[in-house]
C-alpha positions in Angstrom: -28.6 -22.3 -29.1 -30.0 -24.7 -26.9 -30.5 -22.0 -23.5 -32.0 -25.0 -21.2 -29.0 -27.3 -21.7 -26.7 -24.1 -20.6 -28.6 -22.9 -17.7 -28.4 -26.6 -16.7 -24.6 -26.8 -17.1 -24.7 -23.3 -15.5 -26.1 -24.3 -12.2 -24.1 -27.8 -12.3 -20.9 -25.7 -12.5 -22.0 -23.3 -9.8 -22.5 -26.0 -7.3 -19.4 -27.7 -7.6 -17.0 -24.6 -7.3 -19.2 -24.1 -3.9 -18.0 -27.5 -3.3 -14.8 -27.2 -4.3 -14.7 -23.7 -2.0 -16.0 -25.6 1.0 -13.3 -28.7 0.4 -10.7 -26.2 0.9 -12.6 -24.6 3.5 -12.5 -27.7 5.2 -8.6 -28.0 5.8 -7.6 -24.3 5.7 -6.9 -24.9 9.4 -3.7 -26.5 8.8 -3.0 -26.2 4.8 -1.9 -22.6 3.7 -3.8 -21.1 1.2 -0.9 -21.1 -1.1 -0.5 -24.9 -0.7 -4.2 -25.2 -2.0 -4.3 -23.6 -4.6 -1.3 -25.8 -5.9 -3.5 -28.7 -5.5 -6.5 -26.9 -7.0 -4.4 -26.4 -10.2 -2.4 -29.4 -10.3 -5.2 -31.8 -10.1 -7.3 -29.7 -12.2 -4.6 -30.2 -15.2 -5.7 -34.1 -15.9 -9.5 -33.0 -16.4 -9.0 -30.0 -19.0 -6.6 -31.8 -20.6 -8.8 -34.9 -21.4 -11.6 -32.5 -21.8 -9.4 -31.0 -24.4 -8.5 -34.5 -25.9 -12.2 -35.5 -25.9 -12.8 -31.9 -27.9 -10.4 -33.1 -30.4 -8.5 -29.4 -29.2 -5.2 -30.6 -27.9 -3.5 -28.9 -30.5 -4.9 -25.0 -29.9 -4.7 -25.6 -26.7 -1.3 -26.1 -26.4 -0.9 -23.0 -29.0 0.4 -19.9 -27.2 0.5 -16.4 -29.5 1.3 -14.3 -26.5 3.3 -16.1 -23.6 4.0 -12.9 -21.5 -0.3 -12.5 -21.7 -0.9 -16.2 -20.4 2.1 -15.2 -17.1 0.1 -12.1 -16.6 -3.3 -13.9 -16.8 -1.9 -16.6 -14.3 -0.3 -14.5 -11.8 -3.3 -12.4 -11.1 -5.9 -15.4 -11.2 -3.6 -17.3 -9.0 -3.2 -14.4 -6.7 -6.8 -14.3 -6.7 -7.4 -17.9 -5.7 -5.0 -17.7 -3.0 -6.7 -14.7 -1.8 -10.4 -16.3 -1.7 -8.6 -19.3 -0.1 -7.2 -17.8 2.6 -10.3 -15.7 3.1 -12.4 -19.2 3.3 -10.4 -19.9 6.5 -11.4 -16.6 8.5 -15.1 -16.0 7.0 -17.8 -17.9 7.0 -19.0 -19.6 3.5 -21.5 -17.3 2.5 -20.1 -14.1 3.4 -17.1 -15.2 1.3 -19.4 -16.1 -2.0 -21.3 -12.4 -0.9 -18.5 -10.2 -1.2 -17.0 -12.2 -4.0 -20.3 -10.6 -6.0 -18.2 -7.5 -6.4 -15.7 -8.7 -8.8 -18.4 -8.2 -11.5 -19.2 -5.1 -10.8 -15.6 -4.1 -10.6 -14.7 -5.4 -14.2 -17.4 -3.0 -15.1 -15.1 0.2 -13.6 -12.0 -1.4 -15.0 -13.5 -2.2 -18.3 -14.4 1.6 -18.4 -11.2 2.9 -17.1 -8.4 0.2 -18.7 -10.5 -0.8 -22.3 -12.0 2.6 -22.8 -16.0 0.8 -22.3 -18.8 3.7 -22.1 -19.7 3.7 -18.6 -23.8 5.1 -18.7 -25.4 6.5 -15.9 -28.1 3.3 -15.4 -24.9 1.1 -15.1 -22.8 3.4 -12.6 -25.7 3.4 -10.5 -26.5 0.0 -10.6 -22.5 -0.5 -9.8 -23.0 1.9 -7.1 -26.0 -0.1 -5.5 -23.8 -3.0 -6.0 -20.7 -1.6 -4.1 -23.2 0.1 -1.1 -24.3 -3.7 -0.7 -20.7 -5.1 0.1 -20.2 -1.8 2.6 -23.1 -3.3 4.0 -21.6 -6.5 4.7 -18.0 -5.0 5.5 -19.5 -2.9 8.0 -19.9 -5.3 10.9 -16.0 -6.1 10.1 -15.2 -2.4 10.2 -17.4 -1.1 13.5 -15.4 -1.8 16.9 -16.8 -4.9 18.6 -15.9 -8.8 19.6 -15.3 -8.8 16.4 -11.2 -10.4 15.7 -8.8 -8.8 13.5 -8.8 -12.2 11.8 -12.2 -11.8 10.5 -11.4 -8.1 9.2 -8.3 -9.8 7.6 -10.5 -11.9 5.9 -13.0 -9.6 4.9 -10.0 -7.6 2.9 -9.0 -10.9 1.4 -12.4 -11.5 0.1 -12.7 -7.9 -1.1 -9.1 -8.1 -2.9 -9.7 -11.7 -4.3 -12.7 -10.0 -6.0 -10.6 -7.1 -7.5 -8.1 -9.4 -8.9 -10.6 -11.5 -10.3 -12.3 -8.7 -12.1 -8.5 -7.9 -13.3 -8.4 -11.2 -14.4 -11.7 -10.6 -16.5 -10.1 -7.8 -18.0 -7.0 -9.4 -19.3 -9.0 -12.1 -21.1 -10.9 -9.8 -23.3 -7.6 -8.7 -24.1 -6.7 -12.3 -24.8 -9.5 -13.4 -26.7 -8.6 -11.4 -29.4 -5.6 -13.3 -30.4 -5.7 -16.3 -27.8 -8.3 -19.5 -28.1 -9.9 -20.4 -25.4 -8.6 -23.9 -25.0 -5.5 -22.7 -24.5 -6.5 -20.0 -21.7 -7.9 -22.5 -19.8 -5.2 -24.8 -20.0 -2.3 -22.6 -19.6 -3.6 -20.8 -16.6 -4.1 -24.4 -14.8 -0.8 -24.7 -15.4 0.3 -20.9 -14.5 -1.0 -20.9 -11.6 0.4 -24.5 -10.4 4.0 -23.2 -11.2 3.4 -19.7 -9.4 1.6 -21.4 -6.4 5.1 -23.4 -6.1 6.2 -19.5 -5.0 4.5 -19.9 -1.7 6.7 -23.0 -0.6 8.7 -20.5 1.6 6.0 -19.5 3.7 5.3 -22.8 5.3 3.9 -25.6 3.3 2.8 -28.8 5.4 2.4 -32.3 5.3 -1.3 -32.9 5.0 -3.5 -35.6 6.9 -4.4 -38.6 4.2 -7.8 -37.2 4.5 -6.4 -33.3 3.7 -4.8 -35.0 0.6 -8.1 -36.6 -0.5 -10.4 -33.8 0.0 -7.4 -31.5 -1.4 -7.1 -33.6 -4.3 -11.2 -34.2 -4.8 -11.1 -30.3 -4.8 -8.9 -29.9 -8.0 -10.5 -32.5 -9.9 -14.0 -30.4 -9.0 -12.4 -27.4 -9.6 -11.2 -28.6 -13.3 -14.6 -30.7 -14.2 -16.6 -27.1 -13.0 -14.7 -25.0 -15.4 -15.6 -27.3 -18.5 -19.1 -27.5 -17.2 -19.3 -23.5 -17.0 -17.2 -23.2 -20.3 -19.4 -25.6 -22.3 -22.6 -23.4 -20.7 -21.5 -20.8 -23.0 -21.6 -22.6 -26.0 -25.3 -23.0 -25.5 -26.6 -19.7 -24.2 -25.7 -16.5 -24.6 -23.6 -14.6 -21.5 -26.7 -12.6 -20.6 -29.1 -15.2 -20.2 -26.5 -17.4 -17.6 -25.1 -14.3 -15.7 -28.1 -14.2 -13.2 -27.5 -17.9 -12.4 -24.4 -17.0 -10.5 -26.0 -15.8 -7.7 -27.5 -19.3 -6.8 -24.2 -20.0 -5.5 -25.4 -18.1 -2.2 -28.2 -20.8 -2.1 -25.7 -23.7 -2.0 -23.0 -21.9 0.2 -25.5 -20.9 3.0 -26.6 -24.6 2.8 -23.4 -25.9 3.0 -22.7 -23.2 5.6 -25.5 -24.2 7.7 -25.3 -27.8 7.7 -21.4 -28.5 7.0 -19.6 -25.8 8.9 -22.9 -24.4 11.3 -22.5 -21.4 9.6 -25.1 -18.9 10.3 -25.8 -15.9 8.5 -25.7 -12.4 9.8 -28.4 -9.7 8.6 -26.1 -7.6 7.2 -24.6 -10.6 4.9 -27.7 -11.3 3.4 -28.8 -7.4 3.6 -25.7 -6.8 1.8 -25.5 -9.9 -1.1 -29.5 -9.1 -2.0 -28.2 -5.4 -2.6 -25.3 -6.8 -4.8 -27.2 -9.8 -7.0 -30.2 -6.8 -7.8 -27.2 -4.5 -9.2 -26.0 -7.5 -11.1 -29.1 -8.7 -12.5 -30.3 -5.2 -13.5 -26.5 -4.6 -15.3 -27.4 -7.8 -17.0 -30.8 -7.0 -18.1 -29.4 -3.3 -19.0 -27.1 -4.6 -21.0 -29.1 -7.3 -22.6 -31.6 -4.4 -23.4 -29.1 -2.1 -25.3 -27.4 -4.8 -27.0 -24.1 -5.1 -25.5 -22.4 -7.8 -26.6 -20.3 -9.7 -23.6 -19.8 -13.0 -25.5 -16.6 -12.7 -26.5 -15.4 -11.6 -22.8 -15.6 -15.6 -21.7 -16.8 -15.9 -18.3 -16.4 -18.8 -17.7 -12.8 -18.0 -17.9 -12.7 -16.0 -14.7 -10.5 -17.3 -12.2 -12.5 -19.2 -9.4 -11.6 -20.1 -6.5 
């Protein structure tokens, strides 16, 4: 274990998926969420699969045991992305990344309700603390103000994009069993370009040259922050890189301030320190008592 080398790869991985986010954030005026996500996927395919050429892992990855597991994986991280996505074009950067904190709380309820996990008491009240915190930031979204539909829309697709992604979570520790994770990586790139195609219907345009580049530049991110947040794990335990999540609220309320003028509200940052103290004390609970998370890959979860 080398846990320096991880953290570093941790934080690299972090930044560039709030720079990917912000890419798309960038032309979510005139490119449907749907659309983006086709890009993020597409252009993120070239990267794994050199990185899997590079790994000498071609082979598993490109070996399926359960096909009907890699569909289910890739509809409900795709549906995710395109979720986050379109909430990135109503919401401001940070409140986005805040609310987004939930989905690990969440795959603790779901772990406890669909895998049969012992919830405890410390961790249900942690998960409690944690849920309060994005009530805290919903609740400007929720009270009757100047305050636009749009932005309460948004809001619910943040919130919903976080429940899907803890769904996701889910289904690979299901996967992991049988599945490698080469092959989870690569085949929900590839998922969730074919299901994005879905979206055509619903009004696809032609992007500006520059909506292509920074569309395009967002995939290849997107693709070159999964290895880096993959290859953390090989290097440090889960438990040591799960607090370094939450410097993605650093970078997205800098980017928010000085890309997008993006300033934040009380409640948002009232609301995301409630949220990163449950997360961090589930993670040192756990670390304490010994539960073992490795095996759950998350660095598999679904960005977006």
């Amino acid at each position: 274990m080398q846990p320096g080398l991880g953290i570093a790869l941790k934080l690299v991985s972090v930044l560039l998926f709030i720079v990917m986010a912000s890419l798309i954030k960038a032309t979510s005026d005139h490119v449907p969420p749907g659309q983006a996500v086709f890009f993020r996927s597409l252009f993120a395919l070239p990267v794994i699969v050199v990185w899997l050429a590079l790994r000498g892992d071609l082979k598993t990855g490109f070996r399926v045991e359960s096909r009907m597991a890699h569909a289910w994986r890739g509809l409900i991280g795709t549906s995710a992305m395109g979720c986050g996505f379109a909430a990135l074009g109503l919401l401001p950067l940070p409140e986005v990344t805040a609310i987004g904190y939930a989905a690990p709380l969440l795959t603790v309820i779901f772990a406890a309700l669909m895998l049969g996990e012992r919830l405890r008491l410390f961790r249900l009240t942690a998960v409690g603390i944690g849920l309060a915190g994005v009530l805290v930031i919903l609740w400007p979204r929720l009270s009757p103000g100047d305050l636009t539909d749009l932005a309460l829309l948004g809001a619910g697709l943040a919130l919903a994009s976080a429940a899907l992604r803890a769904l996701a979570q889910i289904q690979i520790r299901r996967m992991v069993q049988t599945e490698e994770t080469s092959a989870i990586v690569f085949y929900f790139s590839l998922s969730a370009t074919g299901f994005s195609l879905l979206t055509l219907p619903f009004g696809w345009v032609v992007p500006a040259l520059w909506e292509s580049a920074l569309l395009i530049a967002a995939g290849l991110i997107g693709g070159i922050a999964q290895i880096f947040l993959t290859s953390a794990y090989r290097f440090s335990d889960a438990s040591v890189l799960a607090p370094f999540d939450y410097a993605s609220m650093l970078f997205a309320l800098a980017i928010g301030y000085f890309v997008f003028a993006e300033i934040p509200t009380g409640p948002m940052l009232g609301g995301a320190a409630l949220i990163i103290l449950a997360g961090v004390v589930i993670v040192w609970r756990e670390r304490q008592i010994g539960l073992a998370r490795g095996r759950a890959r998350p660095g598999l979860t679904p960005h977006g």
